[in-house]
C-alpha positions, 0 to 999 in steps of 0.5 A, spaced: 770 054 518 765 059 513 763 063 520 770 064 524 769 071 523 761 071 526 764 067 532 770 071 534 765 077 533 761 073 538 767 072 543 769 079 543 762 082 544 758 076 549 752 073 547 748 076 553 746 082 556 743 085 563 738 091 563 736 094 569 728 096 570 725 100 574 718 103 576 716 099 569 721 102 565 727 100 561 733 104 563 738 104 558 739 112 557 735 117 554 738 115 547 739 108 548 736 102 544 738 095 544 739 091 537 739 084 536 745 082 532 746 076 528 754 074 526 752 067 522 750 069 515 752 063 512 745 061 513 738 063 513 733 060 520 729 063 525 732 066 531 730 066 537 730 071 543 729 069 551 728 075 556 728 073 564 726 077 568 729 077 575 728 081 581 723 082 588 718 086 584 719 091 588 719 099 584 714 095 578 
């Protein structure tokens, strides 16, 4: 496989996260920053990213 190394990467690291939001803010930290990383460099193609948003709505 070209891209064993992108998968493994993938695996150790997860493909999806959770952050918390609160009173319309986005609580990562004041020096925290969220980064799209793309382990698949044999190919170039668009990318895609979908946000859910969960919760009672309560705080927003």
């Amino acid at each position: 496989m070209l891209n064993t190394d992108g998968h493994l990467r993938s695996d150790l690291l997860g493909a999806s996260e959770t952050f918390p939001i609160k009173g319309g803010e986005l609580l990562v930290g004041a020096v925290g920053s969220i980064y799209f990383v793309d382990f698949d460099q044999t190919r170039e193609r668009d990318r895609h990213i979908n946000v859910v948003v969960l919760g009672s709505g309560e705080g927003v």
